[in-house]
C-alpha positions as CSV (number, residue, x, y, z in Angstrom):
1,X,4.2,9.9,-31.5
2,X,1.6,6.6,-32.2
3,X,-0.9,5.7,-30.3
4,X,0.9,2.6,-30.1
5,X,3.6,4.4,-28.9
6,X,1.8,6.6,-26.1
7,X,-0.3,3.8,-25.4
8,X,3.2,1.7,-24.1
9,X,4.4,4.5,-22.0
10,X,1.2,4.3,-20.1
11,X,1.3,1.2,-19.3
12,X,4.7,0.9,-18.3
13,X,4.2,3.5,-16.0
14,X,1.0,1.8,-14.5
15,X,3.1,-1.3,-14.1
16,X,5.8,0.5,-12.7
17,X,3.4,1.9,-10.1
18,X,1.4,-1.6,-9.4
19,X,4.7,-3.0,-8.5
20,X,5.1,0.0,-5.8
21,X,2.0,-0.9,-4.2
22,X,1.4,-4.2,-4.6
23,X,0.8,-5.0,-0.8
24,X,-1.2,-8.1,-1.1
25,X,1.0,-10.6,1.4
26,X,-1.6,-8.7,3.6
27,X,-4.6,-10.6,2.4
28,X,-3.1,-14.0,3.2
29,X,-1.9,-13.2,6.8
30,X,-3.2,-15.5,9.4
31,X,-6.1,-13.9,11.3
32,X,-5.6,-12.2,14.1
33,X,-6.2,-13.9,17.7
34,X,-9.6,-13.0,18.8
35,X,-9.7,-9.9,21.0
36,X,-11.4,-9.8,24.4
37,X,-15.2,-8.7,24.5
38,X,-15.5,-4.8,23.7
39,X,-18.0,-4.4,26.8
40,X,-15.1,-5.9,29.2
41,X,-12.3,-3.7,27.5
42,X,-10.7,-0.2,29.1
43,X,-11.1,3.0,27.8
44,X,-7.8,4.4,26.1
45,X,-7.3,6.2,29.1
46,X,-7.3,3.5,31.4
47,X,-5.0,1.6,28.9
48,X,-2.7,4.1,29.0
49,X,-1.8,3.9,32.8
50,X,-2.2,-0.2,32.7
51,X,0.4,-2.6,32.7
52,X,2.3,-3.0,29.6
53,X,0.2,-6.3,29.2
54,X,-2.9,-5.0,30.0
55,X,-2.4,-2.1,27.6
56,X,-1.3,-4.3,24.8
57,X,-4.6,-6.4,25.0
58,X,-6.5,-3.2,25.5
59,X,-5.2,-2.1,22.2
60,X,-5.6,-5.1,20.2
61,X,-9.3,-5.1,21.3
62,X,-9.4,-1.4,19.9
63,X,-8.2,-2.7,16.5
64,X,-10.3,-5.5,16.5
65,X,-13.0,-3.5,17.2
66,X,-11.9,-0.7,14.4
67,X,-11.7,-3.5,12.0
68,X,-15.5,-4.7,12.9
69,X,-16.6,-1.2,12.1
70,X,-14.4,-0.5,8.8
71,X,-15.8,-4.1,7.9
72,X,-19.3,-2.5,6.9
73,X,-18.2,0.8,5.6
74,X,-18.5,0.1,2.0
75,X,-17.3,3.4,0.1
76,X,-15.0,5.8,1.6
77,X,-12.2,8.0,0.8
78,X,-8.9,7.2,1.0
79,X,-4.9,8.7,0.6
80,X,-1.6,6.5,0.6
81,X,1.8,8.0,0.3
82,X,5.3,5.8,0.0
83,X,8.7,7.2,0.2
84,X,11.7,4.9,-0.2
85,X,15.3,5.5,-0.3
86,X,17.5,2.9,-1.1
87,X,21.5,3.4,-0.5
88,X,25.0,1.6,-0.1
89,X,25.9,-1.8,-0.8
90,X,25.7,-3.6,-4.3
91,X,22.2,-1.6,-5.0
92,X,22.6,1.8,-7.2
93,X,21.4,5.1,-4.9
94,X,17.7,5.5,-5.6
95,X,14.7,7.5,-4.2
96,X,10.8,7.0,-4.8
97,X,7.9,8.8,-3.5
98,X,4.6,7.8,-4.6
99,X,1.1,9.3,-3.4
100,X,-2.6,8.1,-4.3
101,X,-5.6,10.1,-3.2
102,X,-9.3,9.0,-4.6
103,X,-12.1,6.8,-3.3
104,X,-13.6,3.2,-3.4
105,X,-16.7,1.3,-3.8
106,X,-15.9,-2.4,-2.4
107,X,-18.6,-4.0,-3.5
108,X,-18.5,-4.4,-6.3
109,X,-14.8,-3.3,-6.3
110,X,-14.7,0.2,-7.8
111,X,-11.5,2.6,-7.3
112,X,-11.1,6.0,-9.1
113,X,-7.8,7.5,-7.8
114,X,-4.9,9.9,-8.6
115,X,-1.1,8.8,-8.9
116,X,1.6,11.5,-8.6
117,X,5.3,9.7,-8.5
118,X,8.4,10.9,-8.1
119,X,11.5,8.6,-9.2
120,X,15.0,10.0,-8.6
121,X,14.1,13.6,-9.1
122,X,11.7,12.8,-12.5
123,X,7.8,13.7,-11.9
124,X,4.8,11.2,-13.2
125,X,1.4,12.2,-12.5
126,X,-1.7,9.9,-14.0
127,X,-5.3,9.2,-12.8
128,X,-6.9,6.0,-12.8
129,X,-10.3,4.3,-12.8
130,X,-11.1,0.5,-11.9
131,X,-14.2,-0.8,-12.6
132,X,-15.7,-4.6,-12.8
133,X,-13.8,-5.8,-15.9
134,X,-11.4,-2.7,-16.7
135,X,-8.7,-0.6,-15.9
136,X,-8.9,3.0,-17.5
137,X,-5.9,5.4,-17.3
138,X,-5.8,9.6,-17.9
139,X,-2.4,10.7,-19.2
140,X,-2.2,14.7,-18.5
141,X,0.9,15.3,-20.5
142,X,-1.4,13.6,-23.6
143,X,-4.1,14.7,-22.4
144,X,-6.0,11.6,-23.4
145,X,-7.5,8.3,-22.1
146,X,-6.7,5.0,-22.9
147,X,-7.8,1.4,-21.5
148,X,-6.3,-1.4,-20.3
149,X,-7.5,-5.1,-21.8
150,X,-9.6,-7.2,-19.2
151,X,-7.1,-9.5,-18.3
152,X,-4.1,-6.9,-17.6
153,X,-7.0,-5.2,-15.5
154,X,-7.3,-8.6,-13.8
155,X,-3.9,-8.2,-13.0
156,X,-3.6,-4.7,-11.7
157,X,-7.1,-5.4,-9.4
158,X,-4.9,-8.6,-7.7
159,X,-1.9,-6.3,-7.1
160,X,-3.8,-3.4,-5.2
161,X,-3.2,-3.2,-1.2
162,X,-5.5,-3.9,1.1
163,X,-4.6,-0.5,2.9
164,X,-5.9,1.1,-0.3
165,X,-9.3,-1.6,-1.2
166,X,-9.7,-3.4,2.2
167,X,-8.8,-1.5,5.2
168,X,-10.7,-4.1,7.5
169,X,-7.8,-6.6,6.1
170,X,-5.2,-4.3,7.0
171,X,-6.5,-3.6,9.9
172,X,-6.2,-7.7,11.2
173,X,-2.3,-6.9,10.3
174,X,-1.7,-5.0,12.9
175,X,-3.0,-7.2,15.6
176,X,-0.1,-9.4,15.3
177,X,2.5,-6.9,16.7
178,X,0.9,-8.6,20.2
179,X,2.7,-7.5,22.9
180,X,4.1,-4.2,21.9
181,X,1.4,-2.4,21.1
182,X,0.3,0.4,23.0
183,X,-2.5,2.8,23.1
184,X,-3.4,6.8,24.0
185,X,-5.5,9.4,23.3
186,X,-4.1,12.3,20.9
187,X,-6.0,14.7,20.3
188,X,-9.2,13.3,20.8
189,X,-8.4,10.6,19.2
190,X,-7.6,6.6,20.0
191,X,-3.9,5.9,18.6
192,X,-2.6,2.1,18.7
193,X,0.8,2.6,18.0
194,X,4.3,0.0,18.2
195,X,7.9,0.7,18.1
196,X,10.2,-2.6,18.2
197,X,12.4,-4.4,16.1
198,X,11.6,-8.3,17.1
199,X,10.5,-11.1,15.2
200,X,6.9,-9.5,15.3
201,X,7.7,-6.4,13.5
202,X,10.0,-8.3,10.9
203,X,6.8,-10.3,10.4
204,X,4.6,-7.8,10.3
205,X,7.2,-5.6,7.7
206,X,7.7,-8.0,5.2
207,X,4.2,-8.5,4.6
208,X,4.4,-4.8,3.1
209,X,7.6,-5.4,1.8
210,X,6.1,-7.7,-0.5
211,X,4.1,-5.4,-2.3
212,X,6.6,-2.5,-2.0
213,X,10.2,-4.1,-2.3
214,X,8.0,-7.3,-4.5
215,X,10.5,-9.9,-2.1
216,X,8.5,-12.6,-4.1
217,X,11.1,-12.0,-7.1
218,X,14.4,-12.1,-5.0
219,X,16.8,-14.9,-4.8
220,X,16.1,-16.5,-0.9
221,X,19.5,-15.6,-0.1
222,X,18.6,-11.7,-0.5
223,X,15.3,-12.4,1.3
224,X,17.1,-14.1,4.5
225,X,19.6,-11.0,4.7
226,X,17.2,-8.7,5.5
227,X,17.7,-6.7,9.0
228,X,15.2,-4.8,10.3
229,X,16.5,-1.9,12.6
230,X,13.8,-0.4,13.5
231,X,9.8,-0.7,13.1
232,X,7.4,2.7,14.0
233,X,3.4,1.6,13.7
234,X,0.6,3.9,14.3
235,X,-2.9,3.7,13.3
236,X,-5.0,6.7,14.8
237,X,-9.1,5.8,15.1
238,X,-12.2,7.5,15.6
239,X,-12.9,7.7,19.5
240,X,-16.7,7.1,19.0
241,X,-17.0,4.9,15.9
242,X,-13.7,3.4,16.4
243,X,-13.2,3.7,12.6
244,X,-9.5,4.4,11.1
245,X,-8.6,7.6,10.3
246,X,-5.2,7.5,9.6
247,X,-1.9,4.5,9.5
248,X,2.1,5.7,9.6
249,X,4.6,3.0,9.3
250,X,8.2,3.5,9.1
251,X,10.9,1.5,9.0
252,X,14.6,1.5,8.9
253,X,16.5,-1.4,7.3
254,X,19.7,-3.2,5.5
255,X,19.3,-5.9,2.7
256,X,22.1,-7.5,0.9
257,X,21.4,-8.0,-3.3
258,X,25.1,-9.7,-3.1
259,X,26.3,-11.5,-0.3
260,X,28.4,-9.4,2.3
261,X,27.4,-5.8,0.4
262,X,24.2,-4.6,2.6
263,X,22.3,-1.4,1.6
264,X,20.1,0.6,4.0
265,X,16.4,0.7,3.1
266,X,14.4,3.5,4.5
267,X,10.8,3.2,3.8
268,X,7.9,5.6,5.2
269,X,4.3,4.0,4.4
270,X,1.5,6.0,5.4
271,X,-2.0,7.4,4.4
272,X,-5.5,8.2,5.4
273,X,-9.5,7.9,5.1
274,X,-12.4,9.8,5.5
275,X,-15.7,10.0,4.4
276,X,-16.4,6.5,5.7
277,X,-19.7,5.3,3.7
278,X,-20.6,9.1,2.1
279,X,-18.3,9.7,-0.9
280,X,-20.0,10.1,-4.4
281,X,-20.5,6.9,-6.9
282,X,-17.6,6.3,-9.3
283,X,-18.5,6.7,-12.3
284,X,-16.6,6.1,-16.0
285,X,-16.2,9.3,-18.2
286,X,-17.4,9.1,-21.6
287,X,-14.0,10.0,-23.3
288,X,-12.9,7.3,-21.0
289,X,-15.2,4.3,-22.1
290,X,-14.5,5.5,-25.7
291,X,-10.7,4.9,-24.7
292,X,-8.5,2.4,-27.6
293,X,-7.4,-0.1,-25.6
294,X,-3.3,-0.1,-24.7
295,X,-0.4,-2.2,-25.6
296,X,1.4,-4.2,-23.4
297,X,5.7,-2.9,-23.4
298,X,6.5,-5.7,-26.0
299,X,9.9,-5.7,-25.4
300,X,9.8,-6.3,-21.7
301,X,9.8,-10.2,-21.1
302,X,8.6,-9.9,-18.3
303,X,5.2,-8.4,-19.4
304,X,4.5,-11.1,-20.7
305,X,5.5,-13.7,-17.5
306,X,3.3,-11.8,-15.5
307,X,6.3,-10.4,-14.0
308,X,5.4,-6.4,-12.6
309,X,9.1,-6.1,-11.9
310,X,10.7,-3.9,-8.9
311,X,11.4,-0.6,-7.5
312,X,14.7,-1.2,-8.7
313,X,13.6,-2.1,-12.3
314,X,12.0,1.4,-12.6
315,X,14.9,3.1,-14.0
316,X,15.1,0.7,-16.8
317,X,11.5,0.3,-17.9
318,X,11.4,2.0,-21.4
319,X,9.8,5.2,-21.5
320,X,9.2,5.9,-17.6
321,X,12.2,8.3,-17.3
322,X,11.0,10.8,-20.1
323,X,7.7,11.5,-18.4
């Protein structure tokens, strides 16, 4: 096989995967409303026994303050782990599971991480380095690295989630569920949680769902259909420093590709961080900065549109299903 050749597959595949996680509606959400002063807020425990309104306000001062604190971490480990199942309707049966571990440097933007994917039963696995002005990818099965040019690293830096390169961000998210957030103490631990289905959580969901089901490409029609069942939020925080440990969201719901045919979506979106402000610099193997730089897929139009495509384009993406 060419170069070339290998060089296509890879990039297809980091395509592919950019399109699963490109959660960036995040970074545009309105601000949250500002939360009450941290010295006049209850403790967890008092939260827990309040009034539902009481507790809600009590627990969007606890993410306000966990965003404050995540604000000036600037390196930390991270994990993030996706699991959709698509099924019924006009849409083909399809499962994806996707799972990063690896760590950031946010300023300036640094992320060296592991990808392990799983797309209807066929295994990827890849790592991946971004660094100011390039995108370096490790293919196991060749064993060698290649590189990305600057402007298709440009591209993959825009599409990377805020859960994954600016928690903080992420965090001001899930202020907006308002009224039905709640908060308790697990384990030693403070855990703002929400389980609903209103306006709020369909607000709230397709913000993700614009990374992970890219809504952006979808006729408005199959946009408008979509019916959320049900919306379960956690995010679990230090009790001391108040800084996030650990996010779950799952969500149950129907969307219609054709008018009158829905399929149930299940998506589970979760991950986790550690290390806040201690992990080791990133830093650019040899072999990698040595790396030829990759072709784009030239026979996928929309490579060239700027178009990163869906999970439901992964199946056809050339080369992706004989990994």
């Amino acid at each position: 096989m060419s170069c070339t050749s290998k060089g296509r597959r890879i990039f297809v595949f980091i395509i592919a995967f950019a399109a699963a996680l490109a959660l960036t509606a995040c970074r545009g959400a309105a601000p949250a409303e500002p939360a009450a002063d941290s010295s006049s807020t209850a403790s967890p425990s008092e939260a827990a026994g309040a009034s539902p309104s009481a507790a809600a306000g009590a627990a969007a001062a606890l993410i306000e303050q966990a965003r404050a604190a995540m604000a000036d971490v600037g390196r930390y480990a991270f994990t993030l782990h996706l699991v959709q199942k698509l099924s019924g309707g006009a849409a083909a049966a399809s499962a994806f599971e996707v799972t990063n571990a690896g760590k950031v440097e946010r300023s300036p933007l640094k992320l060296d991480q592991t990808i392990d994917s799983v797309q209807d039963g066929e295994k990827s696995s890849l790592r991946a380095i971004l660094v100011p002005g390039a995108y370096y990818v490790y293919d196991p099965s060749f064993e060698e690295w290649g590189k990305l040019s600057d402007e298709q690293a440009a591209d993959i830096a825009r599409t990377l989630s805020d859960y994954q390169i600016d928690p903080a961000a992420a965090l001001s998210s899930a202020a907006s569920l308002g009224a039905g957030l709640s908060l308790a103490v697990e384990a030693g631990r403070d855990v703002v949680s929400y389980e609903g289905k209103g306006p709020e959580a369909l607000a709230f969901l397709e913000n993700i769902l614009e990374g992970t089901l890219d809504l952006g490409s979808l006729d408005e029609a199959a946009r408008k259909s979509i019916a959320l069942k049900s919306l379960s939020a956690s995010f679990t925080l230090d009790a001391v420093t108040h800084l996030p440990l650990a996010y779950r969201i799952a969500s149950e719901m129907t969307i219609e590709y054709e008018p009158g045919s829905p399929s149930a979506l299940s998506q589970l979106f979760e991950g986790t961080y550690a290390k806040h402000g201690e992990t080791e610099a990133i830093v650019v193997p040899e072999a990698a900065q040595a790396a030829p730089e990759l072709d784009p897929p030239i026979d996928d139009p929309a490579a060239t549109e700027g178009d990163i495509g869906t999970l439901d384009d992964l199946d056809e993406l050339e080369g992706l299903d004989s990994y």
